[in-house]
C-alpha positions in Angstrom: 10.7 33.4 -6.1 7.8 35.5 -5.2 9.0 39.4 -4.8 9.0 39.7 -1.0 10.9 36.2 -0.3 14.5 35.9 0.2 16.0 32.6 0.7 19.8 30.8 1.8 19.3 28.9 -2.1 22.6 26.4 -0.8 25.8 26.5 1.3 28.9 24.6 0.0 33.0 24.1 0.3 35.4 24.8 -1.8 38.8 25.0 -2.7 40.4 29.0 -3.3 39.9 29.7 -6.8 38.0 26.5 -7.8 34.5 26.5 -9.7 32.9 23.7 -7.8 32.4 22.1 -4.3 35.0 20.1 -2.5 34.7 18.1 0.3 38.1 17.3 1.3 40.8 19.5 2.0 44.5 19.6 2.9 44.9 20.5 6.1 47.3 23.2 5.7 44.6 25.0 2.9 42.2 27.7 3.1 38.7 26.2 2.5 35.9 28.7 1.0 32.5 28.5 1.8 30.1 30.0 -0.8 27.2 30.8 0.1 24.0 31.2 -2.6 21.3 33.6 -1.9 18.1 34.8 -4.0 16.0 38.0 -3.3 12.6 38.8 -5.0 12.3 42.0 -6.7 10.8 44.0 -4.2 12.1 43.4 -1.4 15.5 43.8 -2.8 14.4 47.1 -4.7 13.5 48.6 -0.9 17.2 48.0 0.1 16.5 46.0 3.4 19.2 44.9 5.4 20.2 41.1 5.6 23.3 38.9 7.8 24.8 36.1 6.6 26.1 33.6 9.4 27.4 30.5 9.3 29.5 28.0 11.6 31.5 25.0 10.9 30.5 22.0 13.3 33.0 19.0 13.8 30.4 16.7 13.4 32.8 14.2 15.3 33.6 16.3 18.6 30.0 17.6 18.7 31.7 21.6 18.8 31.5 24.5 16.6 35.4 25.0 15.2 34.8 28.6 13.3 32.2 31.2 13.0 31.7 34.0 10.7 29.0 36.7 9.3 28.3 39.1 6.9 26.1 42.3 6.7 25.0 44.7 4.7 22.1 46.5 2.3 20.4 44.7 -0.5 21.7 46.7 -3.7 25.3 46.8 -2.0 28.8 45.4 -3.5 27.9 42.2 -1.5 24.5 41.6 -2.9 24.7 43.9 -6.1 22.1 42.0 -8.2 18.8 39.6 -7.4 20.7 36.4 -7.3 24.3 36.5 -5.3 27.0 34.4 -4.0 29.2 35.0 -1.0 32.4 33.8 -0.7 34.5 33.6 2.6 37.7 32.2 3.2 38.3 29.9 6.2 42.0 29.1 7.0 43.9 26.5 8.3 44.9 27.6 11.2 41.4 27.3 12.7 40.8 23.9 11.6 44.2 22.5 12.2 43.4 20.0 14.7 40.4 18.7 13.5 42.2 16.2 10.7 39.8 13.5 9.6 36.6 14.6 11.6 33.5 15.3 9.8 32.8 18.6 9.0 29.5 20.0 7.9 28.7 24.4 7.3 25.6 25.3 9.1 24.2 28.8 7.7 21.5 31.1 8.0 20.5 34.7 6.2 18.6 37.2 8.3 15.9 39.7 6.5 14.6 43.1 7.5 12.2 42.9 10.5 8.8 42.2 9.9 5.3 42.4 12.1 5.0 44.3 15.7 7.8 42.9 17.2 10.2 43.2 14.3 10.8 39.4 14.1 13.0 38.8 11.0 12.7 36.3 8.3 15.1 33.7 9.2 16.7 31.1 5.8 18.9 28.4 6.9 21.2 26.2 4.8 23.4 23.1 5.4 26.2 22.3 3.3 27.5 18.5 2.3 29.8 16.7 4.6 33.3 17.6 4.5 37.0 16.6 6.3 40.3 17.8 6.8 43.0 15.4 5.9 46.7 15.5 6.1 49.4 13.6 3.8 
């Protein structure tokens, strides 16, 4: 990681409260999805902004089922350190009628604006396959 890159490191599932990815869930769950993220030193020690935002795509219906985003300052309580994870909860009431469709978490982190137009640096990240199933 050079000091002025940031980059989406990896987007996964989860279940609540669980160490590592999942990629099936009960249908009446919450699912999380964690998101990884890496800043170099100096463009985290000038405390530019960055958005997290991801959707999850029913790969089988060809539709976008939830949406969510995060903002904030590098050096915040979201992004305290160089290296961060986010974790947001998805629940089951959004993803209820979606049982045994693939499901895959499309995500991108936003950076500062850079050059005369203000263009920022864009990181995108796709998570592993994943369904909803039901007993």
């Amino acid at each position: 990681m050079q000091p002025n890159d940031v980059a989406l490191v990896r987007v996964y599932t989860k279940e609540p409260g669980e160490i590592i990815s999942d990629v099936t869930f009960e249908v009446d769950s919450d699912i999380e999805v964690v998101l990884e993220a890496e800043a170099g030193s100096a463009i985290f020690g000038s405390g530019a902004s960055y958005k997290f935002s991801f959707v999850i795509r029913d790969l089988s219906e060809c539709v976008c089922i939830y949406e969510d985003e995060l903002s904030g300052f590098f050096g915040d309580d979201n992004w305290p350190e160089l290296r961060t994870q986010i974790v947001r909860t998805v629940p089951p009431r959004g993803i209820q009628d979606v049982i045994n469709n693939i499901m895959q978490v499309e995500a991108v982190l936003l950076t500062g604006g850079v050059g005369p137009k203000g263009a920022p640096d864009a990181s995108f990240a796709t998570s592993p396959r994943f369904i909803v199933y039901t007993r």
